[in-house]
PyMOL Python script that loads the backbone (N, CA, C, O; Angstrom):
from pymol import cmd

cmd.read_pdbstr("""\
ATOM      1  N   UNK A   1     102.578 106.424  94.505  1.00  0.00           N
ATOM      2  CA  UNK A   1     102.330 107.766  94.989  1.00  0.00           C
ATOM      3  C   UNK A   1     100.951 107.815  95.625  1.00  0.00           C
ATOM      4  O   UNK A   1     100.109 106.940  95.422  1.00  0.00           O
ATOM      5  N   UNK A   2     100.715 109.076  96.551  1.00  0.00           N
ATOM      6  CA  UNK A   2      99.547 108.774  97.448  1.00  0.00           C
ATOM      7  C   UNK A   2      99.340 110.386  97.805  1.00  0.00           C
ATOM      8  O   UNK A   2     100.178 111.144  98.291  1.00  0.00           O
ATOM      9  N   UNK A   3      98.174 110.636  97.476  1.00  0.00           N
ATOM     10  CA  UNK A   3      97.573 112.188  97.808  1.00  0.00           C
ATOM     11  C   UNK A   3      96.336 112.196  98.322  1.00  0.00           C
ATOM     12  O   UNK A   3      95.248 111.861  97.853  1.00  0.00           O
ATOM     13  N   UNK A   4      96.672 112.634  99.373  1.00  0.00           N
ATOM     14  CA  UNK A   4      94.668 112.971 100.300  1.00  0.00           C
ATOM     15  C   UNK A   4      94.093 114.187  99.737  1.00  0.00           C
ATOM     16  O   UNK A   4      94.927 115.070  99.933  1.00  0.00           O
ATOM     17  N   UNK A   5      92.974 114.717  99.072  1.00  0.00           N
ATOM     18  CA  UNK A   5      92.692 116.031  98.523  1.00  0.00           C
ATOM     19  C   UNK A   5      91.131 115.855  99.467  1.00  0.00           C
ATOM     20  O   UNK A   5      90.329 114.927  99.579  1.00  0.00           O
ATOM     21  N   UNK A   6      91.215 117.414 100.109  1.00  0.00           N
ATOM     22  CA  UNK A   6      89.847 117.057 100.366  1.00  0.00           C
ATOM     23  C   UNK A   6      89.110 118.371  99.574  1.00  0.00           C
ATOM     24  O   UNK A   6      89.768 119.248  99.014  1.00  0.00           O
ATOM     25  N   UNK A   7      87.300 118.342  99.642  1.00  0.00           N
ATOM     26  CA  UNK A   7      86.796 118.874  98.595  1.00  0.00           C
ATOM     27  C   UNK A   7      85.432 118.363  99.037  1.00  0.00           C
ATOM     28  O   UNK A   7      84.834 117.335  99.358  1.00  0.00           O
ATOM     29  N   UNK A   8      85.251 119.994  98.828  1.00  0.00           N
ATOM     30  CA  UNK A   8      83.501 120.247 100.091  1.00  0.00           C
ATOM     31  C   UNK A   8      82.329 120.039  98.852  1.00  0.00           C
ATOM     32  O   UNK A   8      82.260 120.911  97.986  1.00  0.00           O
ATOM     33  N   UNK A   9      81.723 119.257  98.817  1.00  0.00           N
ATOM     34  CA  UNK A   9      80.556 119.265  97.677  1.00  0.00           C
ATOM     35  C   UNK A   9      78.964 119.079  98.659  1.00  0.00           C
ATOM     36  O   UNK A   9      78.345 118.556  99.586  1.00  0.00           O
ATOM     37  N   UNK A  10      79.009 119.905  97.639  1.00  0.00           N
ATOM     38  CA  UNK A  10      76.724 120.220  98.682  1.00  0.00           C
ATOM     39  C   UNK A  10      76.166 118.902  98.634  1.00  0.00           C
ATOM     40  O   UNK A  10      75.539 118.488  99.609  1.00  0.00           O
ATOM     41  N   UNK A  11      76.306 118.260  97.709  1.00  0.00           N
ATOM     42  CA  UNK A  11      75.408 116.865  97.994  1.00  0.00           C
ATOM     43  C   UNK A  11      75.842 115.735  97.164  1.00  0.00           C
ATOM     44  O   UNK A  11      75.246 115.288  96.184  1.00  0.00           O
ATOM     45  N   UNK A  12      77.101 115.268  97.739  1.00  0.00           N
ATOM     46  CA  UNK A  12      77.581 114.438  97.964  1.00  0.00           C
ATOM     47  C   UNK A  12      76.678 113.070  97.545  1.00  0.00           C
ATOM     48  O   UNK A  12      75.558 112.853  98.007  1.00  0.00           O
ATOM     49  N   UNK A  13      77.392 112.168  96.562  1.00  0.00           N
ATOM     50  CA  UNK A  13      76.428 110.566  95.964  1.00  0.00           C
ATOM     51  C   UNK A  13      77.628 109.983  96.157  1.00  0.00           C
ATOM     52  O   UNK A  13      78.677 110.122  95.526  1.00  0.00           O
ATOM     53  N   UNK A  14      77.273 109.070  97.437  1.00  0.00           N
ATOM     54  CA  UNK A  14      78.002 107.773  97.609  1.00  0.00           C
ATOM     55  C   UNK A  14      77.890 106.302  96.531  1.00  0.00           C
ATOM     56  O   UNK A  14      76.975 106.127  95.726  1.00  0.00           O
ATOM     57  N   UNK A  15      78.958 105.423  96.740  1.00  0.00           N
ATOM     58  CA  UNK A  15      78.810 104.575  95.778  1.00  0.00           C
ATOM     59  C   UNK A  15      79.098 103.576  96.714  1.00  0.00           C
ATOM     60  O   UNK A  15      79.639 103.948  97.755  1.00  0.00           O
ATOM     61  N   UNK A  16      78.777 102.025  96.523  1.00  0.00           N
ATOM     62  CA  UNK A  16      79.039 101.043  96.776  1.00  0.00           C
ATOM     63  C   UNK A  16      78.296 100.324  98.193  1.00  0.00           C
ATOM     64  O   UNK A  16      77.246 100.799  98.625  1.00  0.00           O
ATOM     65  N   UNK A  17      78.715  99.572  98.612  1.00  0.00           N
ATOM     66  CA  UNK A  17      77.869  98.461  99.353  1.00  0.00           C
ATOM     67  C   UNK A  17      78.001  99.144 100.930  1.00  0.00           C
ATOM     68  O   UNK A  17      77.031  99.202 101.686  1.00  0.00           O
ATOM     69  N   UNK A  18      79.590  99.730 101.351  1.00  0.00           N
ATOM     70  CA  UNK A  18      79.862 100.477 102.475  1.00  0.00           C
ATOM     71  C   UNK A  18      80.005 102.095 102.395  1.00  0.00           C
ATOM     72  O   UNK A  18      80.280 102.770 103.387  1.00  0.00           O
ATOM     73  N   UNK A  19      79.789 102.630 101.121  1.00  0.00           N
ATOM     74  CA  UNK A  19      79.136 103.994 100.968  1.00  0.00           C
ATOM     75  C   UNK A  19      80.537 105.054 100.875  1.00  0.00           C
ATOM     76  O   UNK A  19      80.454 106.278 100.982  1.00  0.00           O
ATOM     77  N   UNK A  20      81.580 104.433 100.695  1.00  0.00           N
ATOM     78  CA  UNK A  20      83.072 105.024 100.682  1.00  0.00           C
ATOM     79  C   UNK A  20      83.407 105.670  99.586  1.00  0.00           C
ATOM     80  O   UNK A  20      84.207 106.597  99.465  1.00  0.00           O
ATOM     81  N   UNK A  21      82.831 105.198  98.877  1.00  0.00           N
ATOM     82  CA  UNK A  21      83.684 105.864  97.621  1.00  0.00           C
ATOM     83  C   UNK A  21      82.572 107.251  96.607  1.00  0.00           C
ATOM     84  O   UNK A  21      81.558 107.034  95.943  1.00  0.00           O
ATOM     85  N   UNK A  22      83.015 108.093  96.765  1.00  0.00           N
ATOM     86  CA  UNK A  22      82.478 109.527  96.117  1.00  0.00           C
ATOM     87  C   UNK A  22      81.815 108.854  94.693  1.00  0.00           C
ATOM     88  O   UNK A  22      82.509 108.078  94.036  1.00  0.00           O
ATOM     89  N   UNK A  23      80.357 109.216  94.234  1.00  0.00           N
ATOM     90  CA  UNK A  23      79.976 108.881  92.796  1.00  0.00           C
ATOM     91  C   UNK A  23      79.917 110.101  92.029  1.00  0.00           C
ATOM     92  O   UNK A  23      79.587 110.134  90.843  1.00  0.00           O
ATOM     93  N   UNK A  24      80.309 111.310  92.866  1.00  0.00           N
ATOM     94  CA  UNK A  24      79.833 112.315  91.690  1.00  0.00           C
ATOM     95  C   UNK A  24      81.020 112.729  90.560  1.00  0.00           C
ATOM     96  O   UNK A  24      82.130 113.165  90.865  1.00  0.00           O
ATOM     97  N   UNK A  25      80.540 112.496  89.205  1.00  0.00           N
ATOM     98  CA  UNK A  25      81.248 112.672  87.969  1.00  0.00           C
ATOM     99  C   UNK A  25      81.998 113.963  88.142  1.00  0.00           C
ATOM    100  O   UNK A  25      83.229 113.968  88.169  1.00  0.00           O
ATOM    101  N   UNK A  26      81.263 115.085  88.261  1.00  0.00           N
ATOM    102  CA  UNK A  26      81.632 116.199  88.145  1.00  0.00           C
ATOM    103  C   UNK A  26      82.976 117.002  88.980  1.00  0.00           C
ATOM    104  O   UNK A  26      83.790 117.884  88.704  1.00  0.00           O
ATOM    105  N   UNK A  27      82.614 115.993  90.318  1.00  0.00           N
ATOM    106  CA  UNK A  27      83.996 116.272  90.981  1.00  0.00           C
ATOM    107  C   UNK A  27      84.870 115.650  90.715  1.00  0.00           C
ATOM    108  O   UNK A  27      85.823 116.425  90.806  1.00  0.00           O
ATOM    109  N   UNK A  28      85.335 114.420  90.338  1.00  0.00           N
ATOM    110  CA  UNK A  28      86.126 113.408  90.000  1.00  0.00           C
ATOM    111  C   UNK A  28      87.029 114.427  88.880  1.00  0.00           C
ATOM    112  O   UNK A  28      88.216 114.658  89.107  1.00  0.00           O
ATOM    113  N   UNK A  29      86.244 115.068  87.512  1.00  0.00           N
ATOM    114  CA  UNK A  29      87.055 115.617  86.585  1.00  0.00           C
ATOM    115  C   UNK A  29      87.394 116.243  87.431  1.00  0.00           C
ATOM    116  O   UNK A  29      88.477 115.903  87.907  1.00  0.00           O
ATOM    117  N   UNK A  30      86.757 117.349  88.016  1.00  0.00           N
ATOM    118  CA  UNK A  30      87.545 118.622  88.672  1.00  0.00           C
ATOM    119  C   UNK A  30      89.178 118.055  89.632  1.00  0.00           C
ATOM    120  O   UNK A  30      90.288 118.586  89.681  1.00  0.00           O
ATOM    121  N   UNK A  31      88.822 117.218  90.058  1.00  0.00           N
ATOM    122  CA  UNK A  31      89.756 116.514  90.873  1.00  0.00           C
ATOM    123  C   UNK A  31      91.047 115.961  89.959  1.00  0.00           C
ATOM    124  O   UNK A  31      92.228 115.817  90.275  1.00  0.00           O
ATOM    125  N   UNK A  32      90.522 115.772  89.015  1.00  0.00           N
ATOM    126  CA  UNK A  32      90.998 114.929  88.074  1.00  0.00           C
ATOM    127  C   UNK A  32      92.597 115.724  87.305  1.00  0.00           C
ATOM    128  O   UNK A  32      93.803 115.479  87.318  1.00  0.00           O
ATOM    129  N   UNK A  33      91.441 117.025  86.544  1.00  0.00           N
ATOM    130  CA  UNK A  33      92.455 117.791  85.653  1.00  0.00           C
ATOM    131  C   UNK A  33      93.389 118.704  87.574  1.00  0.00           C
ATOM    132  O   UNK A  33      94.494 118.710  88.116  1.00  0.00           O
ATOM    133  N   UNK A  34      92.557 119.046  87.727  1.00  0.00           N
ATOM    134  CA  UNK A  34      93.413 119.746  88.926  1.00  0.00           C
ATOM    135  C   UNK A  34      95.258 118.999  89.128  1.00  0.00           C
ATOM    136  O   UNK A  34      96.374 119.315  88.714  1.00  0.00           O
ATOM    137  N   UNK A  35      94.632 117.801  90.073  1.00  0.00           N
ATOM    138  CA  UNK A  35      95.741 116.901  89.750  1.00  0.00           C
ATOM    139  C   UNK A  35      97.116 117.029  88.929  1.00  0.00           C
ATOM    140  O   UNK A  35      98.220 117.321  89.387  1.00  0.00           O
ATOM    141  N   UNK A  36      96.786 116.751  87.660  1.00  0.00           N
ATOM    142  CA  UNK A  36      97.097 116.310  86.714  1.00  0.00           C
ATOM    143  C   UNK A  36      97.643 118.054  86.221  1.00  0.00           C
ATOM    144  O   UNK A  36      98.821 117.990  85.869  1.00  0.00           O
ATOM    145  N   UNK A  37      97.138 119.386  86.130  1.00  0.00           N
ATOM    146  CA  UNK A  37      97.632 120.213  85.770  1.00  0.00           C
ATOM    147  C   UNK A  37      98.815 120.249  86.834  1.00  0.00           C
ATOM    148  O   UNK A  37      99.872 119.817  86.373  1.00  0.00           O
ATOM    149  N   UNK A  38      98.859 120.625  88.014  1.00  0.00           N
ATOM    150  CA  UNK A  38      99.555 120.902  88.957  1.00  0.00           C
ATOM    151  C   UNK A  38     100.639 120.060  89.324  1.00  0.00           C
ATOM    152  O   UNK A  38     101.486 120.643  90.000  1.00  0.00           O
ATOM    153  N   UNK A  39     100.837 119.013  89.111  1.00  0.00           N
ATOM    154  CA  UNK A  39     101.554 117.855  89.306  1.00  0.00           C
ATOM    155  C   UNK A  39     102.684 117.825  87.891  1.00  0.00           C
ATOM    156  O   UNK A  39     103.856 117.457  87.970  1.00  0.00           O
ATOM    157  N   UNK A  40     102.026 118.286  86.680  1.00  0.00           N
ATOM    158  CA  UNK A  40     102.475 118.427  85.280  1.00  0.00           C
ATOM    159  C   UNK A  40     103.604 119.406  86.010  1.00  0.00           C
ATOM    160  O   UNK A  40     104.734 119.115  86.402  1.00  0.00           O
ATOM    161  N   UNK A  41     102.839 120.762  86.054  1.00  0.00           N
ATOM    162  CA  UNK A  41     104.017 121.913  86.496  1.00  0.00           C
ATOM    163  C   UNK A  41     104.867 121.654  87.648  1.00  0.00           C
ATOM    164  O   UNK A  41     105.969 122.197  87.733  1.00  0.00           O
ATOM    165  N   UNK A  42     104.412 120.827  88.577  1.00  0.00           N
ATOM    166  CA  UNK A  42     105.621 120.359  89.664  1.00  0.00           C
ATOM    167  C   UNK A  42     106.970 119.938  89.059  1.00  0.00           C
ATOM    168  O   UNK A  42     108.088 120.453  89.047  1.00  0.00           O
ATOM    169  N   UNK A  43     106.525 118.987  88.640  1.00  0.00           N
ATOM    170  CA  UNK A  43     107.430 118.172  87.733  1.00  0.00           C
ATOM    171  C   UNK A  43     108.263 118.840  86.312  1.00  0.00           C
ATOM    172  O   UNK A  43     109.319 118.415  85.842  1.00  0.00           O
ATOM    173  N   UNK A  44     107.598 119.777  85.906  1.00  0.00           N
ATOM    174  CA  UNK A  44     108.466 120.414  84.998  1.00  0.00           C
ATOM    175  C   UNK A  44     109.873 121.170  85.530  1.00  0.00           C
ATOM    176  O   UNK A  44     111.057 121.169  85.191  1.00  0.00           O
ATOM    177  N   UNK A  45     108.953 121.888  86.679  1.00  0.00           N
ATOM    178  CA  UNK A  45     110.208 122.502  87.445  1.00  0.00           C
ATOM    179  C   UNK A  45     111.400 122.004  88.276  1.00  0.00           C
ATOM    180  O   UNK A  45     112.485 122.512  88.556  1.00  0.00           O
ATOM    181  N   UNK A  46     110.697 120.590  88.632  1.00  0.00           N
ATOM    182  CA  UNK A  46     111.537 120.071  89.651  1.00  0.00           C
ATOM    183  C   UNK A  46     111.813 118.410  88.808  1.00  0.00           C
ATOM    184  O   UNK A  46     111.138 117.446  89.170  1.00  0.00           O
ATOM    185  N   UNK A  47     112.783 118.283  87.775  1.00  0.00           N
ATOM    186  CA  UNK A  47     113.079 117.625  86.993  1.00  0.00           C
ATOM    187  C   UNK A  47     113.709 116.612  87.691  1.00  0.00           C
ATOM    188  O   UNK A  47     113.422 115.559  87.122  1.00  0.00           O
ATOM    189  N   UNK A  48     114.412 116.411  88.626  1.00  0.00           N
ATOM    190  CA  UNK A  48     115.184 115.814  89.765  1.00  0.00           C
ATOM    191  C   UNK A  48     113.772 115.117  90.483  1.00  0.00           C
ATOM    192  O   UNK A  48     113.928 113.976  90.917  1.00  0.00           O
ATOM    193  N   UNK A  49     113.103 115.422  90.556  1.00  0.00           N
ATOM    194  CA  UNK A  49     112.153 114.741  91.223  1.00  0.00           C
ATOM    195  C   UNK A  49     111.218 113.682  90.560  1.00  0.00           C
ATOM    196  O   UNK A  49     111.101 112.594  91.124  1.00  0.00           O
ATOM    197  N   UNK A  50     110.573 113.916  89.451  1.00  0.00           N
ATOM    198  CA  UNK A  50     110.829 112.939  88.146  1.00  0.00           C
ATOM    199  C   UNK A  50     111.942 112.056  87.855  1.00  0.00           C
ATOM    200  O   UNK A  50     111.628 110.871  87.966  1.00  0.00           O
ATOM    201  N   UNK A  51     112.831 112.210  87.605  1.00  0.00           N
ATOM    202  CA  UNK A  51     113.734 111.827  87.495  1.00  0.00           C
ATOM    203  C   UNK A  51     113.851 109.918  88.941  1.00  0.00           C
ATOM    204  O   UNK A  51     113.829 108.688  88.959  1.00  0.00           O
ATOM    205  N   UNK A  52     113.923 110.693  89.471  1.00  0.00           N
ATOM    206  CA  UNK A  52     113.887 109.958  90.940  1.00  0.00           C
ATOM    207  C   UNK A  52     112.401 108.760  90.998  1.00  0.00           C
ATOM    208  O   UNK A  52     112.411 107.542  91.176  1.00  0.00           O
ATOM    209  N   UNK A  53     111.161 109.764  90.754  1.00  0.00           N
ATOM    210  CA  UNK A  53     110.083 108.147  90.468  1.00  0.00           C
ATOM    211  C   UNK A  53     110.488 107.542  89.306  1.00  0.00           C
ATOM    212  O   UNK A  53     110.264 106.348  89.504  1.00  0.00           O
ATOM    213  N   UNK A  54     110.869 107.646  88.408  1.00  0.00           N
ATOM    214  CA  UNK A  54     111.022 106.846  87.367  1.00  0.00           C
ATOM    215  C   UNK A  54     112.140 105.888  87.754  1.00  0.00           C
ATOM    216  O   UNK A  54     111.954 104.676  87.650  1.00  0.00           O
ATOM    217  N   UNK A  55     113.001 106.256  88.083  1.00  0.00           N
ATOM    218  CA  UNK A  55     114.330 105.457  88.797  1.00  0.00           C
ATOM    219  C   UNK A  55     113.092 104.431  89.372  1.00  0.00           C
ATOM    220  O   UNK A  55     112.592 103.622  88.590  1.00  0.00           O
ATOM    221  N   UNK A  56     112.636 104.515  90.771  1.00  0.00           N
ATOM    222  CA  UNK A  56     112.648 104.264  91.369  1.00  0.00           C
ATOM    223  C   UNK A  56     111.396 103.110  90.726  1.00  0.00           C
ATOM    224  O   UNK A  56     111.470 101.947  91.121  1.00  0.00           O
ATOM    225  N   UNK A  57     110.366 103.469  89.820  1.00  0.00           N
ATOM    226  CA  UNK A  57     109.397 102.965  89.327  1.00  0.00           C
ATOM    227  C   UNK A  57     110.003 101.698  88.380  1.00  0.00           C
ATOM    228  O   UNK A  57     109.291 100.695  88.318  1.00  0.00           O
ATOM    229  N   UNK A  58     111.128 101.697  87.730  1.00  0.00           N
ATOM    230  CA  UNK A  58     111.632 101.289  86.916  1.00  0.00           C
ATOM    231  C   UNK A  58     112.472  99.557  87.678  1.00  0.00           C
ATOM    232  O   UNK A  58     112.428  98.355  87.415  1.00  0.00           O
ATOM    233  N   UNK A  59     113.124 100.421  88.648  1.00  0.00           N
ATOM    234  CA  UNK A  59     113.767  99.439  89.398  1.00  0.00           C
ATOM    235  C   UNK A  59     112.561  98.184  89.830  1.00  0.00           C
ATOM    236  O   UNK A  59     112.706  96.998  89.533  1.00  0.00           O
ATOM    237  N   UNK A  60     111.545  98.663  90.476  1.00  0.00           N
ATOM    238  CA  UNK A  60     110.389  98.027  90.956  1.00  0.00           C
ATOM    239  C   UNK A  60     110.489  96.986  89.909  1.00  0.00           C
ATOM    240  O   UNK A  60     110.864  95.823  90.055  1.00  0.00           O
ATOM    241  N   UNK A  61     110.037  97.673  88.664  1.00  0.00           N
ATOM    242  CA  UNK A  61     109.443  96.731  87.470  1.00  0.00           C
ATOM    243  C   UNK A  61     110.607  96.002  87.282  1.00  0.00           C
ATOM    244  O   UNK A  61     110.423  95.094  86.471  1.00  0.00           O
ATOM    245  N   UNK A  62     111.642  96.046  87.684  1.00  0.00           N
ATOM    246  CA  UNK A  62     113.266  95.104  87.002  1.00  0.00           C
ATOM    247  C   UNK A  62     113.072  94.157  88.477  1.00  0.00           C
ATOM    248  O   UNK A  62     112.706  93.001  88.265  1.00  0.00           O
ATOM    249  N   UNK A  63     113.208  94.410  89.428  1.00  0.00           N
ATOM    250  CA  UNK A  63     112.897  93.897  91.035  1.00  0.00           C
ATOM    251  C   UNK A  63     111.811  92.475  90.513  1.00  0.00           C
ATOM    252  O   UNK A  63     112.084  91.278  90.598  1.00  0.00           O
ATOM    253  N   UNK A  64     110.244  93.264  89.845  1.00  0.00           N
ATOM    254  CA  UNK A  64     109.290  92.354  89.852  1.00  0.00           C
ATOM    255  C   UNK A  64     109.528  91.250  88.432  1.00  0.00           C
ATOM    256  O   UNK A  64     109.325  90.039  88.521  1.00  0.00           O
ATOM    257  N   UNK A  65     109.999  91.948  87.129  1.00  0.00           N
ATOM    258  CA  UNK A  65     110.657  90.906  86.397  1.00  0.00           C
ATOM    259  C   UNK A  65     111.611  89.187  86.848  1.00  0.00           C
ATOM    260  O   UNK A  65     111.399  87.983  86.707  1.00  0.00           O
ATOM    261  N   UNK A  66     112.658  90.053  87.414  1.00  0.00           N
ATOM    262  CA  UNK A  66     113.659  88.915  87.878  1.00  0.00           C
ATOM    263  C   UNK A  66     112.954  87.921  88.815  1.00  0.00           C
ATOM    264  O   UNK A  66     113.277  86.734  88.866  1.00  0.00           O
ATOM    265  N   UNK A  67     111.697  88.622  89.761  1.00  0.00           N
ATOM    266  CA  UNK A  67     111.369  87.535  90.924  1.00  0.00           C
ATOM    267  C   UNK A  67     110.301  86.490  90.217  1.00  0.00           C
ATOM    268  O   UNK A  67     110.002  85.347  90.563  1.00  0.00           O
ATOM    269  N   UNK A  68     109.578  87.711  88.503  1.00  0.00           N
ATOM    270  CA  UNK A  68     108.631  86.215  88.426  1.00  0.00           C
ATOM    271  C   UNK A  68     109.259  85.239  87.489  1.00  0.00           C
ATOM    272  O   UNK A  68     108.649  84.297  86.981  1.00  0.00           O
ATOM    273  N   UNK A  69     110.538  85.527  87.288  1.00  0.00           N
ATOM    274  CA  UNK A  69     111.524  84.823  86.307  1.00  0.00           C
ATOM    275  C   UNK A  69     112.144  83.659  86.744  1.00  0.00           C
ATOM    276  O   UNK A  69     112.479  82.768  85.963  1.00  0.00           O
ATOM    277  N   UNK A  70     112.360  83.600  88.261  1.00  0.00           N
ATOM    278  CA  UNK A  70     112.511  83.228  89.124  1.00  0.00           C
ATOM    279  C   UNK A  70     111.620  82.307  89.684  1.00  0.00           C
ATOM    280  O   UNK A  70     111.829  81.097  89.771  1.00  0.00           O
ATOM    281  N   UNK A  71     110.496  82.980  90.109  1.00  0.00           N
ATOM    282  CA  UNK A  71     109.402  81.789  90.735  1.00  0.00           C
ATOM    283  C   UNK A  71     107.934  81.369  89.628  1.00  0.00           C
ATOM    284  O   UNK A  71     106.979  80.626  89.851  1.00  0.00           O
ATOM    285  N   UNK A  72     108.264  82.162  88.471  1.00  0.00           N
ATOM    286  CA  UNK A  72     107.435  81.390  87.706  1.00  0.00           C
ATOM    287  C   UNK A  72     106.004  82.353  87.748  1.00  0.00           C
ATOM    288  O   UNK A  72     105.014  81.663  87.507  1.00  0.00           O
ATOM    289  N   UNK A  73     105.783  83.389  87.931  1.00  0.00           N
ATOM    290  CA  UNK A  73     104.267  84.302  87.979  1.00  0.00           C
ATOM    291  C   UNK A  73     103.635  84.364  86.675  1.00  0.00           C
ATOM    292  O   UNK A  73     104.220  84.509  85.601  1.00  0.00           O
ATOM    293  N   UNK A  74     102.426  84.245  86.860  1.00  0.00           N
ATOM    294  CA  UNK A  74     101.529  84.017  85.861  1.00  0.00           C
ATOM    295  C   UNK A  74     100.485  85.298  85.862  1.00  0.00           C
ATOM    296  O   UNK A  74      99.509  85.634  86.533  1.00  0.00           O
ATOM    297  N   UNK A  75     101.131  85.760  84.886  1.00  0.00           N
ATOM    298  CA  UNK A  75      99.956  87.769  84.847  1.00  0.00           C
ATOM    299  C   UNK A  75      98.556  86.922  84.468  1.00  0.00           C
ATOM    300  O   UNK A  75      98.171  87.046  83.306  1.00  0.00           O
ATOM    301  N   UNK A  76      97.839  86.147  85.282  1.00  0.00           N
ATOM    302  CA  UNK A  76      96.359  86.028  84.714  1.00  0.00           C
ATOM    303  C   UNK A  76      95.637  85.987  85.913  1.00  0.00           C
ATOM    304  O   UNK A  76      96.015  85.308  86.868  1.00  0.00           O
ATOM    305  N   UNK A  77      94.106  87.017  85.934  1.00  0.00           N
ATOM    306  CA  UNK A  77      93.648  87.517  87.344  1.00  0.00           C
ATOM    307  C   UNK A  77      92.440  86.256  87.071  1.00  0.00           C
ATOM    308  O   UNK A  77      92.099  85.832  85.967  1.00  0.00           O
ATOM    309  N   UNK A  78      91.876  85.775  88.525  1.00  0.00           N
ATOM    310  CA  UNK A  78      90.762  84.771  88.937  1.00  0.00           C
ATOM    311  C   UNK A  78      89.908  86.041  88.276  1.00  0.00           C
ATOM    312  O   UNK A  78      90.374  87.180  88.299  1.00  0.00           O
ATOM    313  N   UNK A  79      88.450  85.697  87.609  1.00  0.00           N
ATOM    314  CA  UNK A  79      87.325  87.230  87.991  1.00  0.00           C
ATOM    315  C   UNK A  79      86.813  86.336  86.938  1.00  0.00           C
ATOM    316  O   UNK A  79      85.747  86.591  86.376  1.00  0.00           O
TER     317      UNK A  79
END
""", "prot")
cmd.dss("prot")
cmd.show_as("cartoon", "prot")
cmd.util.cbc("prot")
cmd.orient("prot")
């Protein structure tokens, strides 16, 4: 899933080496519970639509099972 939210803050703290990514805490929660309330009540009402990512989330994970069953994938990251 993929959501653009935009959200006007007075003074704005960038993070990282190319300055992309938002550092301020305070908006992140706000962003955060917002989200997360509204998306809760989407989904309560529209049960069919739930219904449908989970299908669809589920299959993925049965899709990605069988292929590393198959070619042998190893869940361990380089870092």
């Amino acid at each position: 899933m993929t959501c653009i939210i935009s959200v006007k803050v007075p003074d704005p703290e960038f993070e990282g080496q190319t300055k992309t990514r938002l550092g301020n805490p305070e908006v992140r929660r706000l962003v955060e519970q917002s989200v997360q309330e509204n998306l809760t009540e989407y989904l309560e009402l529209h049960p069919d639509v739930l219904d449908s990512i989970l299908t669809k989330s589920l299959n993925a994970l049965k899709e990605l099972i069988d292929y590393c069953s198959v070619e042998g994938c190893i869940g361990s990251k380089a870092g």
